[in-house]
N, CA, C and O atoms as a GROMACS GRO file, in nm:
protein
  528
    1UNK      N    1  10.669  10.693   9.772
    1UNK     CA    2  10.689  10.673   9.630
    1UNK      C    3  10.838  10.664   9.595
    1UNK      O    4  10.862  10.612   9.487
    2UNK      N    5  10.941  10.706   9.667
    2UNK     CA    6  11.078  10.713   9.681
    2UNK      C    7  11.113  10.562   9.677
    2UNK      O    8  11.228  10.540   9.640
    3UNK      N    9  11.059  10.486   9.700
    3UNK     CA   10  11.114  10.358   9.749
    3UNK      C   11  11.028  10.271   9.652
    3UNK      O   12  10.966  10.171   9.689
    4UNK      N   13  11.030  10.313   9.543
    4UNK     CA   14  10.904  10.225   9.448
    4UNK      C   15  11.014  10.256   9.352
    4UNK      O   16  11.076  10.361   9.336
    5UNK      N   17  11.030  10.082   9.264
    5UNK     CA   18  11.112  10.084   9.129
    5UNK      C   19  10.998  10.226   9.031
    5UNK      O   20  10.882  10.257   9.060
    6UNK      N   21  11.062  10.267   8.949
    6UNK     CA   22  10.987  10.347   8.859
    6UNK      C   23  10.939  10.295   8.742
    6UNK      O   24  10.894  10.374   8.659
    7UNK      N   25  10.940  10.140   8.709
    7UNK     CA   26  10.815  10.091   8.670
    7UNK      C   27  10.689  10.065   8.753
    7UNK      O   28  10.589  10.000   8.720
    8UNK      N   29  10.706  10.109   8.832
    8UNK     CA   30  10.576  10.030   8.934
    8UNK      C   31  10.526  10.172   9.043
    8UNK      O   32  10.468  10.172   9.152
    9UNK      N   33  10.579  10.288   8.955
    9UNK     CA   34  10.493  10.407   9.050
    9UNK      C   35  10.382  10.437   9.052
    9UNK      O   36  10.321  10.482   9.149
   10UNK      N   37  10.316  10.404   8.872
   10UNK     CA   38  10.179  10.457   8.850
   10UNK      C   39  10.116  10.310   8.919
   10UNK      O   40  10.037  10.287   8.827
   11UNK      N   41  10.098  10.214   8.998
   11UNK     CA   42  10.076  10.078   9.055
   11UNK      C   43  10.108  10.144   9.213
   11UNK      O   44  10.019  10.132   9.297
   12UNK      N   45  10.198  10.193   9.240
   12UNK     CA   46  10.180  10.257   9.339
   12UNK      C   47  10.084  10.372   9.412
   12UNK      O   48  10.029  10.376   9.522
   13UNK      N   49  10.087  10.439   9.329
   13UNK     CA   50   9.989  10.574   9.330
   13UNK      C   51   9.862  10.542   9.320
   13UNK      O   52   9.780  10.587   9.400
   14UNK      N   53   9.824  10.446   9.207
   14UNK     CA   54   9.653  10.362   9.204
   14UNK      C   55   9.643  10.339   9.392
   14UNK      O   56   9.580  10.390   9.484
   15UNK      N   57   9.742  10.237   9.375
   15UNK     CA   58   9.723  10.188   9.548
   15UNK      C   59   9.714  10.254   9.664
   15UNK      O   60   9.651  10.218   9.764
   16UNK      N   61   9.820  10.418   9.640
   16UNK     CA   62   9.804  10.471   9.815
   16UNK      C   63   9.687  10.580   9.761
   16UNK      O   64   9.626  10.626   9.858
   17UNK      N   65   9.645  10.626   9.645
   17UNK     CA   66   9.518  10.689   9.590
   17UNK      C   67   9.385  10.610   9.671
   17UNK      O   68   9.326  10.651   9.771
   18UNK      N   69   9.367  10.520   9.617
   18UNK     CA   70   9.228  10.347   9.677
   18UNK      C   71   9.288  10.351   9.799
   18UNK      O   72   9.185  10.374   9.863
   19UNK      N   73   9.384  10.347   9.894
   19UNK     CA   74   9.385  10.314  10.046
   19UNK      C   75   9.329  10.494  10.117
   19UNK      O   76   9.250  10.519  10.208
   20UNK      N   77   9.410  10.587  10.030
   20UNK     CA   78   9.342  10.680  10.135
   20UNK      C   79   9.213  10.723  10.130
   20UNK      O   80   9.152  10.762  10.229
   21UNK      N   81   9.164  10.718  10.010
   21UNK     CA   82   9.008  10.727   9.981
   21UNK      C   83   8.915  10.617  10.072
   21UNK      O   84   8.807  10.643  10.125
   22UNK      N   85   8.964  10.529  10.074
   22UNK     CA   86   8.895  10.387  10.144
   22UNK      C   87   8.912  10.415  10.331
   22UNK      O   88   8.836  10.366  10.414
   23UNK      N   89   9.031  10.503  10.360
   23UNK     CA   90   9.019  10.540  10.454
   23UNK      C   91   8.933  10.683  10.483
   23UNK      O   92   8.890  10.691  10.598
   24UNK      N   93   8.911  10.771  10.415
   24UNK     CA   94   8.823  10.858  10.422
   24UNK      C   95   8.685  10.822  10.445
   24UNK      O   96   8.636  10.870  10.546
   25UNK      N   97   8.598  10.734  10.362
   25UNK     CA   98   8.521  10.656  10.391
   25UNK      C   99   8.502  10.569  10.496
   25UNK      O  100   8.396  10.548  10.554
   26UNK      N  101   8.568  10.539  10.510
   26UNK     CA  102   8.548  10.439  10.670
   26UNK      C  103   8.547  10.504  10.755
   26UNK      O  104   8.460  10.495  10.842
   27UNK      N  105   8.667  10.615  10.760
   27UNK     CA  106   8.669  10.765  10.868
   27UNK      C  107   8.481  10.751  10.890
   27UNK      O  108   8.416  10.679  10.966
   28UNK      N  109   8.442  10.846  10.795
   28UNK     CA  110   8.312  10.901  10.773
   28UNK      C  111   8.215  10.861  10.858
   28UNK      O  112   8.151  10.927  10.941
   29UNK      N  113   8.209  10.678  10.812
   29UNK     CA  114   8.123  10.606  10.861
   29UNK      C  115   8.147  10.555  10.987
   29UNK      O  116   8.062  10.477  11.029
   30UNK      N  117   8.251  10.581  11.066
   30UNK     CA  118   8.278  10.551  11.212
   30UNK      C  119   8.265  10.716  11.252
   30UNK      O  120   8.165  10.737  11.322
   31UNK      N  121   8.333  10.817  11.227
   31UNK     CA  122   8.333  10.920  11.328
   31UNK      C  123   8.154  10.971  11.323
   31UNK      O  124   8.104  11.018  11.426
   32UNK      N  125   8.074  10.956  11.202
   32UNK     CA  126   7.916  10.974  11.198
   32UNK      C  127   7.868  10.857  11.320
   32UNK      O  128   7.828  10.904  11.426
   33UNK      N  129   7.871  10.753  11.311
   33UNK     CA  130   7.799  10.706  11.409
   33UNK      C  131   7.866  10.713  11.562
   33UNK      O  132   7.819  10.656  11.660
   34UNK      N  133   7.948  10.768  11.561
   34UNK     CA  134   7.975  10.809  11.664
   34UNK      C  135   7.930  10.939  11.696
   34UNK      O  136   7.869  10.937  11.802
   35UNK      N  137   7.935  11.024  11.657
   35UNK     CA  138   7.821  11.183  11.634
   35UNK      C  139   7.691  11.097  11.675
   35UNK      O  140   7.636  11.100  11.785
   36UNK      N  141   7.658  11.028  11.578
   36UNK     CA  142   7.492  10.958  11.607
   36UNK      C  143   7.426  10.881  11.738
   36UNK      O  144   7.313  10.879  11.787
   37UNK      N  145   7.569  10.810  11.777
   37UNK     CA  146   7.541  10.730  11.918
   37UNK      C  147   7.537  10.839  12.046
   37UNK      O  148   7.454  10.842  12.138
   38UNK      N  149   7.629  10.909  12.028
   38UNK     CA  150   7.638  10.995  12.143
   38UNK      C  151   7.547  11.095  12.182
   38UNK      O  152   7.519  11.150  12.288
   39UNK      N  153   7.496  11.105  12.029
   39UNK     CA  154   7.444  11.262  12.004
   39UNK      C  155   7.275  11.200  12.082
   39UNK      O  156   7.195  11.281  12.130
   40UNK      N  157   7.249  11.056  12.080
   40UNK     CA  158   7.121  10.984  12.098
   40UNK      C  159   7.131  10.970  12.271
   40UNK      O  160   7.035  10.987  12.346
   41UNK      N  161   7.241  10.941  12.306
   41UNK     CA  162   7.252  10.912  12.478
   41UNK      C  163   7.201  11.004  12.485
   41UNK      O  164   7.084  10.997  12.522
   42UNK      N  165   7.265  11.156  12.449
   42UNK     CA  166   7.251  11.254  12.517
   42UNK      C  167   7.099  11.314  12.519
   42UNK      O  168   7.032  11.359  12.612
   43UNK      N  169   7.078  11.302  12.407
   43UNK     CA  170   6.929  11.340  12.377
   43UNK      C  171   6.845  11.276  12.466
   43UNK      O  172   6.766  11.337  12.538
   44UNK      N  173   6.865  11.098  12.468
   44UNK     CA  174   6.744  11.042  12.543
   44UNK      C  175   6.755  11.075  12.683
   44UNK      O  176   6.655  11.082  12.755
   45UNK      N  177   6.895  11.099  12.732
   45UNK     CA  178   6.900  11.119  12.891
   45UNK      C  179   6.806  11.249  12.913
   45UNK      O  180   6.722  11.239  13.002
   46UNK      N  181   6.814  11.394  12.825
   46UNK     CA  182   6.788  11.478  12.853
   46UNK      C  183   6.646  11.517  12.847
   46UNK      O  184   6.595  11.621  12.889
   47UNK      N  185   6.582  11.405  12.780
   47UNK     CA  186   6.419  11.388  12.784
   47UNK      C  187   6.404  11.312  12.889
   47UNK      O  188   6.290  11.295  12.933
   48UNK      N  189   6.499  11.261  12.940
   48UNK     CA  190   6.432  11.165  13.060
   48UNK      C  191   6.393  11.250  13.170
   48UNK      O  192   6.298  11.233  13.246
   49UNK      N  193   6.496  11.362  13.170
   49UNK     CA  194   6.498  11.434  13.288
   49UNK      C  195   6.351  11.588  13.249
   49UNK      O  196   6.294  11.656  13.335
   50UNK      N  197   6.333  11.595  13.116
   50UNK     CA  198   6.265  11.695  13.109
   50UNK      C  199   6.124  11.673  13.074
   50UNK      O  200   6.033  11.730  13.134
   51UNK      N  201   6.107  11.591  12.976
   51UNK     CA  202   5.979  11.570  12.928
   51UNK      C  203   5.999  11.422  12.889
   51UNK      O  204   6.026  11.401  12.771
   52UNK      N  205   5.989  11.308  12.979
   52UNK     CA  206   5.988  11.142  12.963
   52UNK      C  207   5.884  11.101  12.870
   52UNK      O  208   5.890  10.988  12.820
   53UNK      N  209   5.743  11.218  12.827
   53UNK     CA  210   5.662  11.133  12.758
   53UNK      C  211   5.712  11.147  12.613
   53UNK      O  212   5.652  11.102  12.516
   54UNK      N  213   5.828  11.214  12.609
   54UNK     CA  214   5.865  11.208  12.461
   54UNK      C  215   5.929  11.111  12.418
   54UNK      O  216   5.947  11.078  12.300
   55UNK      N  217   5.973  11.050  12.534
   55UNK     CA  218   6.123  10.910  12.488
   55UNK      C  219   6.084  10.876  12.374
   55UNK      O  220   6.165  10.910  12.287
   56UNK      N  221   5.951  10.800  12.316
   56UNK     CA  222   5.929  10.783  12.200
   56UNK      C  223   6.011  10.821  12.047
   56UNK      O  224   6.055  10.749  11.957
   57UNK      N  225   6.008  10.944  12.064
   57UNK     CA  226   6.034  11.048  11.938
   57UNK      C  227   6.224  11.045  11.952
   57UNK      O  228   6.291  11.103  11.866
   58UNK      N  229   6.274  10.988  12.041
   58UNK     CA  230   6.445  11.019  12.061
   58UNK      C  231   6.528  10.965  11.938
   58UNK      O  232   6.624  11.023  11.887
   59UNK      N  233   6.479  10.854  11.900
   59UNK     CA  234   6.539  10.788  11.760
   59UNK      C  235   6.562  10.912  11.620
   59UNK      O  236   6.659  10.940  11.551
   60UNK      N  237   6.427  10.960  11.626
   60UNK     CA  238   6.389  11.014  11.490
   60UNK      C  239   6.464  11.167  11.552
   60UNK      O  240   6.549  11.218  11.480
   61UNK      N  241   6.434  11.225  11.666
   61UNK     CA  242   6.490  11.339  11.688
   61UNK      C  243   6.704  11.321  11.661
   61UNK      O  244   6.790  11.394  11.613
   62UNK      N  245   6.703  11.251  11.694
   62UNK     CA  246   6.845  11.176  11.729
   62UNK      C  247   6.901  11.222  11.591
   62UNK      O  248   6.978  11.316  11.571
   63UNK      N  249   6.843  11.130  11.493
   63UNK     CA  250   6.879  11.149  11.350
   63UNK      C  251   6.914  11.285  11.241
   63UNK      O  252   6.990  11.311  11.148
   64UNK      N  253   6.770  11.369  11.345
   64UNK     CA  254   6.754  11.495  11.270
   64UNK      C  255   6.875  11.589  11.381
   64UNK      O  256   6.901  11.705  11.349
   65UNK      N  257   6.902  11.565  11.431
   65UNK     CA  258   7.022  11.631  11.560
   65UNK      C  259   7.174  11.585  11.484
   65UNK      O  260   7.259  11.666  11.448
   66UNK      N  261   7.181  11.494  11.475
   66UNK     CA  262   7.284  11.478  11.370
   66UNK      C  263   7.349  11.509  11.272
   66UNK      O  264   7.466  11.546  11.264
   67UNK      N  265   7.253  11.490  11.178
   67UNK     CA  266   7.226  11.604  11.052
   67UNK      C  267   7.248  11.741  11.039
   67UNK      O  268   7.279  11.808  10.941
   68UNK      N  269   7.212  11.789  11.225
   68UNK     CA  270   7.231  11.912  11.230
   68UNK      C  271   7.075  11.988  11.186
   68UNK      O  272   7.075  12.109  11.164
   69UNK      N  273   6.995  11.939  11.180
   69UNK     CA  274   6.871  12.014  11.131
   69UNK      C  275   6.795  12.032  11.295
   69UNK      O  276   6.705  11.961  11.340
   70UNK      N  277   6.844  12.119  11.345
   70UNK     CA  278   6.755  12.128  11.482
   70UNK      C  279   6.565  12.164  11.454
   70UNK      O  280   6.472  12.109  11.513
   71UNK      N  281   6.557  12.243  11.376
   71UNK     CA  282   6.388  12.240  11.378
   71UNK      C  283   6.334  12.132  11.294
   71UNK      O  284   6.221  12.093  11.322
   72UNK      N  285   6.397  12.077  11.192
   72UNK     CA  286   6.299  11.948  11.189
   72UNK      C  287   6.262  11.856  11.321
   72UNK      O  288   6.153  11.808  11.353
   73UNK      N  289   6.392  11.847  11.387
   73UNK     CA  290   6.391  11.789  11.553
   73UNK      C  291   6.328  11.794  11.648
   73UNK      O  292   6.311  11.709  11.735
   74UNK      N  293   6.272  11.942  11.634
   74UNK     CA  294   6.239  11.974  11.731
   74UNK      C  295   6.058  11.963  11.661
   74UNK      O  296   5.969  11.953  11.746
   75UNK      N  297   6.024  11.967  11.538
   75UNK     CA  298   5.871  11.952  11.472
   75UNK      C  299   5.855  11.851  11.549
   75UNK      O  300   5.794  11.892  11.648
   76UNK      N  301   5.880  11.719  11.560
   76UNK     CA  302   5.858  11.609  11.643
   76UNK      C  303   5.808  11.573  11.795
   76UNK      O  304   5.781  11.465  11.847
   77UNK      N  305   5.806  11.716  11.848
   77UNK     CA  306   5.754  11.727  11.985
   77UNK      C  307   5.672  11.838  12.017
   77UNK      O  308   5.690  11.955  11.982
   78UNK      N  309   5.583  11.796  12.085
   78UNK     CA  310   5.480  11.962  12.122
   78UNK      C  311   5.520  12.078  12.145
   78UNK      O  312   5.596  12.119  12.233
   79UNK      N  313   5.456  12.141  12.046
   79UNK     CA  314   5.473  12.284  12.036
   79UNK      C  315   5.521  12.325  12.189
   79UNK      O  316   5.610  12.410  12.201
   80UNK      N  317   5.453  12.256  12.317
   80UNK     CA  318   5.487  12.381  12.407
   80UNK      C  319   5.623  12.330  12.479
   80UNK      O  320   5.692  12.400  12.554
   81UNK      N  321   5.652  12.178  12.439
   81UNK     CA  322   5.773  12.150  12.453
   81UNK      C  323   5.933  12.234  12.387
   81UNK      O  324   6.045  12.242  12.436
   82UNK      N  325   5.869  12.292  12.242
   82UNK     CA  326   5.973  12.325  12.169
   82UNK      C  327   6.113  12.400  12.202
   82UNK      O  328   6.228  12.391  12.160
   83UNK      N  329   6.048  12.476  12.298
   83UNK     CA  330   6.147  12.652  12.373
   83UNK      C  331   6.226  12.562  12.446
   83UNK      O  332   6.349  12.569  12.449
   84UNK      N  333   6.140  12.456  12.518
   84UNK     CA  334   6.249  12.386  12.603
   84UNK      C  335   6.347  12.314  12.601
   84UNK      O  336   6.436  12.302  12.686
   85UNK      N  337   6.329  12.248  12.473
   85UNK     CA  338   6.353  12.116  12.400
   85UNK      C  339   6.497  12.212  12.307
   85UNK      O  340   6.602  12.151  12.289
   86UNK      N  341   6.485  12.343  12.262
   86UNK     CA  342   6.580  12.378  12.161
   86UNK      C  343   6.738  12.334  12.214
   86UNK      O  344   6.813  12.255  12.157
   87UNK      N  345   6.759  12.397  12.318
   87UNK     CA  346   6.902  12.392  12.383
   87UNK      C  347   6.934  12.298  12.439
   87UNK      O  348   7.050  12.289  12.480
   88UNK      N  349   6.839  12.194  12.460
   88UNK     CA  350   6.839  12.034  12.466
   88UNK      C  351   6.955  11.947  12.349
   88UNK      O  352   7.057  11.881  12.371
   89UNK      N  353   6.889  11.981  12.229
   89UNK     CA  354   6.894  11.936  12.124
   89UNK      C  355   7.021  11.998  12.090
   89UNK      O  356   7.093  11.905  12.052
   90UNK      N  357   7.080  12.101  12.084
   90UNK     CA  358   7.165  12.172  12.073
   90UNK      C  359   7.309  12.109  12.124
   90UNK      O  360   7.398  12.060  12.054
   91UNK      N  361   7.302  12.124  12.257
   91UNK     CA  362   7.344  12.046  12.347
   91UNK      C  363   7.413  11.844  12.303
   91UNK      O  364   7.514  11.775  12.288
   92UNK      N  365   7.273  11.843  12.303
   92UNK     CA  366   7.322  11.678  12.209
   92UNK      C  367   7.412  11.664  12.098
   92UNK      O  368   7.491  11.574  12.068
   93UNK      N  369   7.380  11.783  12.039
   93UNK     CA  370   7.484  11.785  11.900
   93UNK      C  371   7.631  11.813  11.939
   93UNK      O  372   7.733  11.759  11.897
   94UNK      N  373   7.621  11.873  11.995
   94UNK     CA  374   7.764  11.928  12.099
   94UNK      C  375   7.849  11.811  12.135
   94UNK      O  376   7.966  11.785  12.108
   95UNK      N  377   7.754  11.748  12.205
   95UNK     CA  378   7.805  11.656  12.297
   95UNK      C  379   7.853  11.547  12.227
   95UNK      O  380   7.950  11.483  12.267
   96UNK      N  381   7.792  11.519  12.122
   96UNK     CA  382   7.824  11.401  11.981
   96UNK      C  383   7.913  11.446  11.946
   96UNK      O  384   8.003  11.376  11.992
   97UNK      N  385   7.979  11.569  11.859
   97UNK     CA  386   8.076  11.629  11.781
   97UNK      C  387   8.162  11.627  11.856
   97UNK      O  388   8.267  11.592  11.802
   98UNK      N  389   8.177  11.661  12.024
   98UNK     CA  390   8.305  11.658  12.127
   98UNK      C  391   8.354  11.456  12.081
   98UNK      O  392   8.452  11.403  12.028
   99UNK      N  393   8.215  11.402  12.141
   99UNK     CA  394   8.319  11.260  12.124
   99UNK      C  395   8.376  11.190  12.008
   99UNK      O  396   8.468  11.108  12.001
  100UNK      N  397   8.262  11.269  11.875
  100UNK     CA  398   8.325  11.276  11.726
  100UNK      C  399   8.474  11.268  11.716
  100UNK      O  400   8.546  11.174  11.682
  101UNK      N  401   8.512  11.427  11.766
  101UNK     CA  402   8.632  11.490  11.737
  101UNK      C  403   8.795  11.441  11.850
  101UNK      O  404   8.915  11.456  11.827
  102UNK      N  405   8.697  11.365  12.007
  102UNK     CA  406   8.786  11.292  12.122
  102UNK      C  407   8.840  11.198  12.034
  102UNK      O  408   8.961  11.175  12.038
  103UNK      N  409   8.750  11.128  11.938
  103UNK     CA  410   8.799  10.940  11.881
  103UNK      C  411   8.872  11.013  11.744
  103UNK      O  412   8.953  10.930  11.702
  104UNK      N  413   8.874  11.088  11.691
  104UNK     CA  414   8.925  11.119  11.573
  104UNK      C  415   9.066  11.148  11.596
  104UNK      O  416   9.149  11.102  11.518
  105UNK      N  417   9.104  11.224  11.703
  105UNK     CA  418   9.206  11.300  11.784
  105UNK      C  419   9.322  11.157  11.820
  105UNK      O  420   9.440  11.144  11.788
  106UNK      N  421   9.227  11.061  11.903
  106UNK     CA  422   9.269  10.967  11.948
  106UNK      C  423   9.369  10.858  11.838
  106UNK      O  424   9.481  10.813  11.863
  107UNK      N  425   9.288  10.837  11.715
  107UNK     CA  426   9.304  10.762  11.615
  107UNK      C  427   9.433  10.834  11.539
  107UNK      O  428   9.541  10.774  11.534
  108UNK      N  429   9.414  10.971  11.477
  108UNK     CA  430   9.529  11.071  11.489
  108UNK      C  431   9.670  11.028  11.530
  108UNK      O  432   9.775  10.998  11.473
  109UNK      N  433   9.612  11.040  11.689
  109UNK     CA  434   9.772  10.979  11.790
  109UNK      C  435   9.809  10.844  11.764
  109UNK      O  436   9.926  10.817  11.737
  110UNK      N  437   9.717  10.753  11.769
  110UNK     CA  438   9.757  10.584  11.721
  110UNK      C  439   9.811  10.611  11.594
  110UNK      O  440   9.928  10.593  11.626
  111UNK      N  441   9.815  10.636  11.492
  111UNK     CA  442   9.811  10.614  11.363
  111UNK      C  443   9.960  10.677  11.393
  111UNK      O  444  10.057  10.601  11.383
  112UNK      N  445   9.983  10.839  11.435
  112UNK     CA  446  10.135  10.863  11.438
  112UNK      C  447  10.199  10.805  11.479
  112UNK      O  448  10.282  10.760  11.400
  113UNK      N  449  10.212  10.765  11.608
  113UNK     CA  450  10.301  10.679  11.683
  113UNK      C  451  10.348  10.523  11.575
  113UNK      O  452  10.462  10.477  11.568
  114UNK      N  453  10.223  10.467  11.500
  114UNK     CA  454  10.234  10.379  11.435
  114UNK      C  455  10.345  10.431  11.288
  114UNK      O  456  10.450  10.373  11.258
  115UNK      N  457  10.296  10.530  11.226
  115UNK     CA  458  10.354  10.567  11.125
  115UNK      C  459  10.524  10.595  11.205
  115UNK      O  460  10.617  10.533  11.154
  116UNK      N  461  10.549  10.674  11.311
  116UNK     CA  462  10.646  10.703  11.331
  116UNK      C  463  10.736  10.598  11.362
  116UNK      O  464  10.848  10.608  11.314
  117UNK      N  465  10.703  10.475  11.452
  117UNK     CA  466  10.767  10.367  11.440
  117UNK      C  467  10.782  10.298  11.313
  117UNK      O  468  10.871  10.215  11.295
  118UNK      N  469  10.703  10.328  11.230
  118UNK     CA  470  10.751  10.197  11.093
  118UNK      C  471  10.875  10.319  11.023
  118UNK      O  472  10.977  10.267  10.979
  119UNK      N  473  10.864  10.460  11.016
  119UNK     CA  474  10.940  10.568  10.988
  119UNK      C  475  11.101  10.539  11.039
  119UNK      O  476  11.186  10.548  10.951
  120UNK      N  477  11.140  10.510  11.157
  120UNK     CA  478  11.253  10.479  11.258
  120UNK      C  479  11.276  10.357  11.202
  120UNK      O  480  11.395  10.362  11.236
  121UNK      N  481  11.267  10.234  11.138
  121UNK     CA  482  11.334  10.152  11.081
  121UNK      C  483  11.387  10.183  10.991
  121UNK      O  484  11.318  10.255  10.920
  122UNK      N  485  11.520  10.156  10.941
  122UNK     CA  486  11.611  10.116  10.835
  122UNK      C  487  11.554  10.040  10.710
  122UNK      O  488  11.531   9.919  10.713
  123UNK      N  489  11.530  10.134  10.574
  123UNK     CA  490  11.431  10.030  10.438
  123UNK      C  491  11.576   9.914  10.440
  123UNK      O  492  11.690   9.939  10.478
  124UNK      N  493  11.532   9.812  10.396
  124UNK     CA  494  11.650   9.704  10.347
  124UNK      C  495  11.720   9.662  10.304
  124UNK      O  496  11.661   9.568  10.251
  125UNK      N  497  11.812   9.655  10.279
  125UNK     CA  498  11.910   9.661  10.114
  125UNK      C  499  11.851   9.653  10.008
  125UNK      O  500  11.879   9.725   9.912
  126UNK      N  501  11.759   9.564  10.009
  126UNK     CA  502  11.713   9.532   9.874
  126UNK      C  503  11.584   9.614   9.790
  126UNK      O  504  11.542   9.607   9.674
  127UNK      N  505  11.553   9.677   9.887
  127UNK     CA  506  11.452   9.793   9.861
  127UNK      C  507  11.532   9.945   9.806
  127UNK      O  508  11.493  10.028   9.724
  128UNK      N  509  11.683   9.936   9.906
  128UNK     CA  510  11.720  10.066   9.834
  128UNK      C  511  11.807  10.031   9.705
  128UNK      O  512  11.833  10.123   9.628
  129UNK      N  513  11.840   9.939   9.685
  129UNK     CA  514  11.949   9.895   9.557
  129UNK      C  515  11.861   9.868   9.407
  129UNK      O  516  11.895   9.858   9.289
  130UNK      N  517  11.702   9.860   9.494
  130UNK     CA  518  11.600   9.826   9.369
  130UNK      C  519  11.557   9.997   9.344
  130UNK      O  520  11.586  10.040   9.233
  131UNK      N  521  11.520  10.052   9.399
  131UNK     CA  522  11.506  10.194   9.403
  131UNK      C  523  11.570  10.290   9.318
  131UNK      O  524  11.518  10.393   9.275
  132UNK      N  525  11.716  10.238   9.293
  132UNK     CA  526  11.815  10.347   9.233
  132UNK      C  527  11.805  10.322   9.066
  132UNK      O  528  11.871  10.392   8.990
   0.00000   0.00000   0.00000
């Protein structure tokens, strides 16, 4: 905002207000389906290995694992599956939120390095002589 004539701050502020909100949102909707994709590998691998006749139900369990609602997740499969199935499911959520929080981390580091290089240039004459 330092570098904005002071007719044009409240035009400024609208603008980096709408870019970071617009980035919060997009955040959201990439680091969730990433929770969602991962959180589904993990799930379907771990029925493959325990109970394969469930593969069916991995979508809808997937969803409710996400969400974080482990016993709706787990309503979706036989009762005598359930005990087995809990720390399964558990597990999946885990495993989603780790690669959630790997790409968030990651993006983090891109974004500094980016901010810090545009930071290390010199503003232009004509930006600081309009400024004052």
């Amino acid at each position: 905002m330092a570098c904005v004539p002071r007719a044009r701050t409240g035009m400024a502020s609208g603008l980096s207000t709408t870019t970071r909100f617009a980035a919060i949102v997009l955040a959201i909707g990439i680091f969730g389906g990433v929770l969602a994709t991962r959180g589904e590998q993990l799930l379907r691998h771990a029925l493959q290995q325990v109970a394969p006749g469930q593969l069916g139900n991995v979508a809808a369990m997937a969803t409710r694992v996400a969400a974080g609602d482990m016993p709706a997740a787990l309503a979706l499969v036989e009762p005598g599956l359930r005990e087995t199935l809990a720390p399964l499911t558990r597990q999946a959520f885990m495993g989603g939120f780790q690669a959630m929080l790997l790409c968030a981390g990651c993006a983090a580091l891109v974004f500094a390095v980016f901010v810090g290089a545009l930071l290390s240039r010199p503003l232009p004459t004509a930006v600081l002589q309009t400024a004052r």
